[in-house]
C-alpha positions as CSV (number, residue, x, y, z in Angstrom):
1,X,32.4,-142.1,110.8
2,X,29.8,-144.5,109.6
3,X,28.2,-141.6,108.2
4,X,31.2,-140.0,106.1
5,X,31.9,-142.9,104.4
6,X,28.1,-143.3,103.3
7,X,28.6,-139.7,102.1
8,X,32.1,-140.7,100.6
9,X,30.7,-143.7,98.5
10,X,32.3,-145.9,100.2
11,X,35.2,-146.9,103.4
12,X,37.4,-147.4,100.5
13,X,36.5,-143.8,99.5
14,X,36.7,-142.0,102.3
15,X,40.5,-143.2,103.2
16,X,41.9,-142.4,100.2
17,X,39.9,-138.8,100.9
18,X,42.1,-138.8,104.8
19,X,44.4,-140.4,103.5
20,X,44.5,-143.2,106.5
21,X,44.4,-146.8,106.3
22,X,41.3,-148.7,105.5
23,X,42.0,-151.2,108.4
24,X,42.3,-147.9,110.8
25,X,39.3,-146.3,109.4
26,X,37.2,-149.9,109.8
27,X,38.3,-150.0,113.5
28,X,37.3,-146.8,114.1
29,X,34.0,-147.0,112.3
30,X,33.7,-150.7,114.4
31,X,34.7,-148.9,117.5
32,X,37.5,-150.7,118.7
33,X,39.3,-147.6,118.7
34,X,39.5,-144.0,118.6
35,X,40.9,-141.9,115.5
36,X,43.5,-139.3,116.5
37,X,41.4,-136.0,117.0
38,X,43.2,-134.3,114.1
39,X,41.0,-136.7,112.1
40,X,38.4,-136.7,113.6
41,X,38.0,-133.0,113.3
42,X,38.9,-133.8,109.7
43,X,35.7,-136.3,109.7
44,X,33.6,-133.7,111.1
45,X,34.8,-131.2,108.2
46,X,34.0,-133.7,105.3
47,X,30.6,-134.6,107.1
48,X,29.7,-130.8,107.4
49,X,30.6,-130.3,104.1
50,X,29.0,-133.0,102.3
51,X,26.0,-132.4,104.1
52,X,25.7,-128.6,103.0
53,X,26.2,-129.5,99.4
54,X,23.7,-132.0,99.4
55,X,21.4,-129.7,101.0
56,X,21.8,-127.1,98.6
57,X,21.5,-129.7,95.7
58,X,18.1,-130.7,97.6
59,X,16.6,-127.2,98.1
60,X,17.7,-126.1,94.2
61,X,15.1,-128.9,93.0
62,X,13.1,-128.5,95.3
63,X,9.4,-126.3,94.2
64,X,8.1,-123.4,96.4
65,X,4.7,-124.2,98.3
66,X,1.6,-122.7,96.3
67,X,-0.4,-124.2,93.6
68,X,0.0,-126.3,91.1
69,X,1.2,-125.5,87.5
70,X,-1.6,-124.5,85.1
71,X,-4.4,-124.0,88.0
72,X,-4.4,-120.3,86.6
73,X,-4.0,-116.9,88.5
């Protein structure tokens, strides 16, 4: 949970995104209890997601292995 509201921005974020409470989402993030598992499959969705497009966004700027510009042929 910790980690989908670091990919949401924020806790503040990431509520409005599940559209839950902030104080639910901080106890579940704290661990003093459990969200209901249609959220937390929800969680596991956003995380998946987020992470994907992030990747993608990583590997598109990314250069290919070989030499360097301008060491000729």
């Amino acid at each position: 949970m910790a980690r989908a509201a670091l990919l949401a921005g924020s806790v503040q974020a990431l509520s409005q995104r599940l559209r839950i409470p902030v104080v639910d989402l901080m106890r579940w993030i704290q661990g003093e209890s459990k969200p209901p598992k249609g959220v937390f499959l929800q969680l596991v969705d956003f995380v998946i997601e987020e992470s994907g497009r992030r990747g993608l966004a990583s590997v598109r700027g990314a250069r290919k292995p070989g030499k360097p510009k301008g060491t000729g042929p």
